[in-house]
ZATI-677604 format. One line per field, with one value per residue (C-alpha): residue number from 1; residue in three letters; x, z, y. Coordinates in steps of 0.25 Angstrom, whole numbers. Each point is the difference from the previous one (the first is absolute). Layout:
baza = c(NUM,...) .
drenlo = c(ala,...) .
X = c(X,...) .
Z = c(Z,...) .
Y = c(Y,...) .
END
This chain:
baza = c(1,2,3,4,5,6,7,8,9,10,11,12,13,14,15,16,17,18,19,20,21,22,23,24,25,26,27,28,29,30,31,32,33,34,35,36,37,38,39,40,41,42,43,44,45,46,47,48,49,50,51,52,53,54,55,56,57,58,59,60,61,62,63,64,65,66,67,68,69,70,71,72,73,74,75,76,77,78,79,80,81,82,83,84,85,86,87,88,89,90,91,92,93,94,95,96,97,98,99,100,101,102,103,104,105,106,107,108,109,110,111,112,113,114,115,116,117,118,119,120,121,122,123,124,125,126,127,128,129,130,131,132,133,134,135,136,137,138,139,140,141,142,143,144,145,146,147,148,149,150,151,152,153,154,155,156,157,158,159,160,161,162,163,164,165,166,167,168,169,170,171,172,173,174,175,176,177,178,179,180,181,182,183,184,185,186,187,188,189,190,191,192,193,194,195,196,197,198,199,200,201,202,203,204,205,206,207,208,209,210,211,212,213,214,215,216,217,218,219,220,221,222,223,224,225,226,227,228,229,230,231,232,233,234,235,236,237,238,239,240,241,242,243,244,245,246,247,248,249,250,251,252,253,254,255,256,257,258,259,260,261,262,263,264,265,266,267,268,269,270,271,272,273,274,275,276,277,278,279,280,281,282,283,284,285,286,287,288,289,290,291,292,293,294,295,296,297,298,299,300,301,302,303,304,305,306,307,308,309,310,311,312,313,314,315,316,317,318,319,320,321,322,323,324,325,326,327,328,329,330,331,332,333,334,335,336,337,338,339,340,341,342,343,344,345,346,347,348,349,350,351,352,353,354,355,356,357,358,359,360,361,362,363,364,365,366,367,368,369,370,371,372,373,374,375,376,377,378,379,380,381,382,383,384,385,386,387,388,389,390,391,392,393,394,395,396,397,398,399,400,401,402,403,404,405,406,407,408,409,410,411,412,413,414,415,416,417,418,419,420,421,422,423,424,425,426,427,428,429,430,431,432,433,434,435,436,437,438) .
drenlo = c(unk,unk,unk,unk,unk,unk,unk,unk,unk,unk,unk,unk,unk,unk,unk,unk,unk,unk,unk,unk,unk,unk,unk,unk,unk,unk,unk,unk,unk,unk,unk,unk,unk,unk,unk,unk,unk,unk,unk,unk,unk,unk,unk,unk,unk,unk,unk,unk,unk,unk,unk,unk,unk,unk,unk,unk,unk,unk,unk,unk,unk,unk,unk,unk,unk,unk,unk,unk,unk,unk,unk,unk,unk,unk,unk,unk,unk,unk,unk,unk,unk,unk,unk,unk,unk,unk,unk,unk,unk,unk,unk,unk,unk,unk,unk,unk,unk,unk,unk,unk,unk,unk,unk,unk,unk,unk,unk,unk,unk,unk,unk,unk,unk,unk,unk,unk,unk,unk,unk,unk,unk,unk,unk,unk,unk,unk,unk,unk,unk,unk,unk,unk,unk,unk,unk,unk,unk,unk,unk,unk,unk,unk,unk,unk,unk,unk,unk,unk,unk,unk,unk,unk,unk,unk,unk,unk,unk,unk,unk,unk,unk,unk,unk,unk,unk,unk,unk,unk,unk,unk,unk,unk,unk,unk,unk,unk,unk,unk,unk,unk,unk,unk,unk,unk,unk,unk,unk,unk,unk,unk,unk,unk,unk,unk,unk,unk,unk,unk,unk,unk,unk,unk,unk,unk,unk,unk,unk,unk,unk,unk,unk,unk,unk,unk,unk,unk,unk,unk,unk,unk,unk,unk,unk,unk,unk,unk,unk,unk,unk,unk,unk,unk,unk,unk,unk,unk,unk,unk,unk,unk,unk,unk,unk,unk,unk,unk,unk,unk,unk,unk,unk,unk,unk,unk,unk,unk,unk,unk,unk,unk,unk,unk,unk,unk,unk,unk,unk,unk,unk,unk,unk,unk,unk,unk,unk,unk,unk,unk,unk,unk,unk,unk,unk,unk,unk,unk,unk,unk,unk,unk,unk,unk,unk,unk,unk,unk,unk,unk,unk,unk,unk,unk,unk,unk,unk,unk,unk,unk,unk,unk,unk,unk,unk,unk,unk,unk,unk,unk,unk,unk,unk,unk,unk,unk,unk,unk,unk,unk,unk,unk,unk,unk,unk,unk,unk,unk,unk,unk,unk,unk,unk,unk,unk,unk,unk,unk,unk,unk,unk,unk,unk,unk,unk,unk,unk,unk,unk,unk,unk,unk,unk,unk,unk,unk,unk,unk,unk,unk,unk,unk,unk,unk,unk,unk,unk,unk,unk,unk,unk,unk,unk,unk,unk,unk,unk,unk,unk,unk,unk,unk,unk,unk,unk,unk,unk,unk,unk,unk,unk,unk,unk,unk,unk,unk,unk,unk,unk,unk,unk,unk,unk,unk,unk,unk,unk,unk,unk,unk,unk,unk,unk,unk,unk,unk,unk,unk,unk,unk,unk,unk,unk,unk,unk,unk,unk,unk,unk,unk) .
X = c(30,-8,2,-5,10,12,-5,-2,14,4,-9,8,9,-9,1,14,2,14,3,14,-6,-9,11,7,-10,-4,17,-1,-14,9,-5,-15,-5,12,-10,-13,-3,-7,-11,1,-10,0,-10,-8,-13,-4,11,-5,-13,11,7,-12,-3,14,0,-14,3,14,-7,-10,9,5,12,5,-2,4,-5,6,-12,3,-8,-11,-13,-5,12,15,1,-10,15,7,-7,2,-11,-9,1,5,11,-2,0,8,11,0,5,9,6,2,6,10,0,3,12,7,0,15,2,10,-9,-12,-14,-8,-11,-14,-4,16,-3,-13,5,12,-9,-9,14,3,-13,-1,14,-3,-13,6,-9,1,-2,-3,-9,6,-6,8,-3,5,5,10,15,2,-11,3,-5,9,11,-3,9,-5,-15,-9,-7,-3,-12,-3,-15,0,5,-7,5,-1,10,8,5,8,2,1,-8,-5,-5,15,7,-13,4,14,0,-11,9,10,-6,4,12,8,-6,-11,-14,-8,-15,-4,-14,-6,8,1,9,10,2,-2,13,8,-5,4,14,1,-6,11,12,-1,-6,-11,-10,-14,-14,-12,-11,-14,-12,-9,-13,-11,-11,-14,-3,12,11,12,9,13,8,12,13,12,-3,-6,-13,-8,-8,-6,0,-3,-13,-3,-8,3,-5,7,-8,4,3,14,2,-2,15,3,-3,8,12,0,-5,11,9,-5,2,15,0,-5,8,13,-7,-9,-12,-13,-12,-11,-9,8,0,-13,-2,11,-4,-16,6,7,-3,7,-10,-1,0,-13,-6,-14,-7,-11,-1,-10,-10,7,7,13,11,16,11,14,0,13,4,-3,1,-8,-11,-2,0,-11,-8,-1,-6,-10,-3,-2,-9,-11,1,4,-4,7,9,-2,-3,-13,-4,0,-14,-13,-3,13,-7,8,12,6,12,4,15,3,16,12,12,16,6,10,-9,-4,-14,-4,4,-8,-13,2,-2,-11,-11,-10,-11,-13,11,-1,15,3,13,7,14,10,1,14,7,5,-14,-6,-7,-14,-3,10,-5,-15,4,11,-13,-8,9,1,-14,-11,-11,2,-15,8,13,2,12,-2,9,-1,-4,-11,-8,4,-8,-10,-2,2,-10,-11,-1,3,-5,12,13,8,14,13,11,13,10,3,3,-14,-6,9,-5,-15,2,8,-11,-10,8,-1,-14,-4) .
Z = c(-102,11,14,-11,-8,9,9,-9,-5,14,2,-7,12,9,15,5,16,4,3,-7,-13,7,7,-13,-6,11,2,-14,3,11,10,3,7,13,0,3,16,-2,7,-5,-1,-1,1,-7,2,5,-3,-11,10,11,-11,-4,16,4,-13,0,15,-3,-10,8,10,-10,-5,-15,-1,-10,-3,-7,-2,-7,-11,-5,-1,-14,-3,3,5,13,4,2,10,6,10,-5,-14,-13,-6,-13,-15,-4,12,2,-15,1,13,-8,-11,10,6,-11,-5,12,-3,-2,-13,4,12,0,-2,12,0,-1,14,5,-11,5,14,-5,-5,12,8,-10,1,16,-1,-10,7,12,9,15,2,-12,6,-9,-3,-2,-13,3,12,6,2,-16,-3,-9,12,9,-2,11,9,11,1,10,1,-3,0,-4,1,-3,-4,-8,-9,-14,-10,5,-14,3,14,5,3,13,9,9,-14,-5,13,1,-15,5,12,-8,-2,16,2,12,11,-8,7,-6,0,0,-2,4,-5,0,10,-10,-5,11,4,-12,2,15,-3,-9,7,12,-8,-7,12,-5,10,-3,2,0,-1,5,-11,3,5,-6,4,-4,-12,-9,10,7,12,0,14,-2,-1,1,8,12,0,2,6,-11,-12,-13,-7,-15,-13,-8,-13,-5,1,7,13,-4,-1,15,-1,-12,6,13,-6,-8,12,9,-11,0,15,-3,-7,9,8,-8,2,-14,1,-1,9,3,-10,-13,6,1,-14,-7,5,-6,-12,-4,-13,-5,-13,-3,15,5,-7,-4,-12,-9,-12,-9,11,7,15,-5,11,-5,6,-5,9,-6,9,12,12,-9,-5,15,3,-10,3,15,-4,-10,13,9,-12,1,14,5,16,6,-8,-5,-15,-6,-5,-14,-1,10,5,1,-6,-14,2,-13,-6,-15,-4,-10,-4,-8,6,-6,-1,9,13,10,-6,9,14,-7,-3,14,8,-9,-6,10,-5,-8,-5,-15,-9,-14,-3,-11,-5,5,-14,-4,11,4,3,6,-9,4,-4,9,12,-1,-1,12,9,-2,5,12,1,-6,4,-6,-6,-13,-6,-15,-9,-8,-9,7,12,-4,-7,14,7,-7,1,16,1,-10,10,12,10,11,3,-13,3,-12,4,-2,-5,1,-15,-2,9,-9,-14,7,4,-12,-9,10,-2,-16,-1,10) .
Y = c(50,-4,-8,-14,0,5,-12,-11,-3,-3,-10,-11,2,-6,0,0,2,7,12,3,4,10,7,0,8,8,5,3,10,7,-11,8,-9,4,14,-8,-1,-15,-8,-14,-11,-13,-12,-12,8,14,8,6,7,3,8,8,2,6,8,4,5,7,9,3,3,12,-10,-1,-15,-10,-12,-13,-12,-13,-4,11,-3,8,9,1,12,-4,-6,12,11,14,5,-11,5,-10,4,5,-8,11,0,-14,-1,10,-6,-13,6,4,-11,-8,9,-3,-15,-3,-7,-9,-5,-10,6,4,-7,8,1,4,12,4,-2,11,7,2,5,10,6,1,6,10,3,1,-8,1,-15,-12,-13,-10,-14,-12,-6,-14,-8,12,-5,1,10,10,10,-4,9,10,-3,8,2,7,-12,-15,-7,-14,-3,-12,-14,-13,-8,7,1,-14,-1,11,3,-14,-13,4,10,1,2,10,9,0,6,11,2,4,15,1,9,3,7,6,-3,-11,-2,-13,-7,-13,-11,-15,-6,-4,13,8,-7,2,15,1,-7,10,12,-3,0,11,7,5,6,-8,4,-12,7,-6,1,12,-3,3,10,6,7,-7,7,-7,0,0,0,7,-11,11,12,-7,8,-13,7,11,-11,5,0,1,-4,-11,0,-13,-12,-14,-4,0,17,-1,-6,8,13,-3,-2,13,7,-6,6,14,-2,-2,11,8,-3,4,14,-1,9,-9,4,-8,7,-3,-14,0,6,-7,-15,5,5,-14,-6,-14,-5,-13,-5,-4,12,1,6,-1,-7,2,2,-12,1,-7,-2,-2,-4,-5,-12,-6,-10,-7,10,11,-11,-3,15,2,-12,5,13,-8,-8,13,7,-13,-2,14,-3,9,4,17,-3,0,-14,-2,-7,3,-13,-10,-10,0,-6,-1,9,2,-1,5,-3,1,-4,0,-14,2,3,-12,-2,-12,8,13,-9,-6,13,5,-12,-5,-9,6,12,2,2,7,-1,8,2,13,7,4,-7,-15,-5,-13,-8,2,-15,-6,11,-6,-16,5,9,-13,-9,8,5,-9,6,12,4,5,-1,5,6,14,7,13,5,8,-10,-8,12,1,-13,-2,13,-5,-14,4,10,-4,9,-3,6,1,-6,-8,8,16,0,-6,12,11,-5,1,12,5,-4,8,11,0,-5,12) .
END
């Protein structure tokens, strides 16, 4: 069988947020995941690029690593990692197959993401990692992740208003389920949050006494380097200097707050020179996140971009790529005379479309919308009257079928920036198809 058709039947399942079905299956596997040292993250945005920092760096450090992302771009084994490595088809099947056996038949199903999670356990445990950088998959309190109950480390990146369906109404109720990954007295890394949450965090953080690390974003320096100054070890005055291959303002953040975790680390006595820092952080790779490639001869930039903080995240970067002034980048055009960007968009009904087109449409910009294939899409109809209501001096707004008759028609009448964008599953198919078709 393979990972499809062990996956699919779970599907009907749904999402189901709680945790005693997890510990459930998990006693019933010999309760793996009590064997796997954990770093756990959560956060609205950048905690899928903090994951691939620290992980990155703890292999390069000489580390067997795991890592556990949420969703996959292309294939499902990009979920589970050891030393940067997908597990394979072959193992991944045979750890669900296991899995799936374990399943009590007098007990509820598990849904499919509380199986793949179980999975992701087994393996680490078997493998016998030294340490697994888990990512949270939703929210954090009921997560099916959250059932370490005394991690190395816990990290929340950041909080917006995503998920409200699920999590809660506002930004308070959003934090205090992504809070819920705090345990007592384990250290907490904490990044920039709005006043409402940081204070959920911190009531939180103080109850459970939970030592807490704020870090500062890194600065930026020539030749696509940063600065970190150094947040727990108190050697302000030897900061830590490093390449940052990630694109976007925000991996200054990002980046701090894994390094300020590798500090704790460090400081637990883990072996992590400066060098594997250095070569961990330039050997980080997160697709699908301001990542460019070339398209039929095209420079095509993606990026999820899948709710509001992440749309703004991205429109600063477009900002800085036509106007770079002093900012380290090269700009995207020679003169900044051509002001105009190319969307080109699919977005899931369930998303904020009218905050996302709010951070990203400016007048004179062009929009192709198209339909997320195989998954609760937007109607791309009702997306173009919405953009125009709230950006009507956009110089184009049309509906396609699929994105790459969308392309090829933003690149055959533009010659702007055109950037994909809207929803990560919208990047995977694009890149899936990539794949195939190369």
């Amino acid at each position: 069988m393979d990972i499809n058709s062990l996956l699919q039947p779970l599907q009907k399942f749904g999402i189901h947020l709680g945790l005693e079905a997890s510990q459930k299956l998990l006693a019933n596997l010999g309760n793996p995941h009590h064997q796997v040292p954990v770093i756990h993250v959560a956060g609205t945005n950048g905690k899928g690029s903090v994951c691939a920092y620290i992980s990155s760096v703890l292999t390069e450090a000489g580390y067997r690593t795991g890592r556990y992302i949420s969703p996959h771009l292309v294939d499902w084994t990009e979920r589970i990692c050891i030393n940067q490595q997908p597990i394979s088809s072959k193992k991944f099947c045979k750890l669900l197959q296991e899995v799936k056996a374990a399943i009590s038949p007098n007990d509820d199903s598990p849904t499919q993401f509380e199986v793949i999670t179980a999975a992701a356990w087994l393996y680490f445990a078997q493998e016998k990692v030294d340490v697994a950088v888990v990512e949270v998959g939703l929210g954090g309190r009921l997560d099916a992740t959250n059932v370490c109950e005394q991690p190395l480390i816990t990290v929340i990146t950041s909080i917006s208003r995503e998920h409200w369906q699920r999590l809660g109404p506002t930004v308070a109720d959003i934090a205090r389920e992504k809070a819920g990954i705090l345990k007592p007295g384990c250290p907490a890394v904490i990044g920039p949050l709005p006043p409402d949450a940081e204070q959920v965090v911190r009531s939180r953080v103080l109850e459970l006494q939970c030592p807490i690390y704020t870090p500062q974003p890194a600065r930026q320096i020539a030749g696509g380097w940063a600065e970190y100054e150094r947040l727990v070890s108190g050697e302000k005055d030897h900061p830590i200097k490093y390449p940052l291959p990630l694109q976007g303002q925000i991996q200054l953040t990002n980046s701090a707050i894994a390094l300020c975790a590798l500090e704790i680390l460090q400081q637990k006595g883990w072996q992590i020179s400066e060098q594997a820092i250095i070569n961990g952080m330039a050997k980080t790779q997160w697709p699908g996140r301001m990542q460019w490639i070339n398209w039929k001869n095209y420079k095509l930039l993606l990026d999820g971009a899948h709710n509001p903080a992440a749309a703004q995240v991205l429109r600063n970067y477009v900002d800085i790529l036509l106007n770079p002034r002093e900012a380290d980048i090269s700009p995207f055009f020679d003169t900044p005379s051509k002001i105009g960007v190319t969307w080109v968009m699919g977005m899931l009904s369930t998303k904020d479309h009218q905050e996302i087109f709010q951070a990203l449409l400016r007048p004179n910009d062009q929009l192709y919308l198209v339909p997320v294939p195989n998954h609760s899409s937007a109607n791309p109809e009702e997306l173009a009257k919405l953009a125009r209501d709230i950006c009507p001096e956009l110089s184009i707004c049309n509906t396609f079928p699929d994105v790459t008759s969308a392309l090829e028609a933003a690149f055959s009448s533009t010659d702007d920036l055109v950037v994909l964008c809207g929803s990560l599953y919208l990047i995977g198919h694009f890149l899936k198809e990539l794949r195939a078709n190369s």
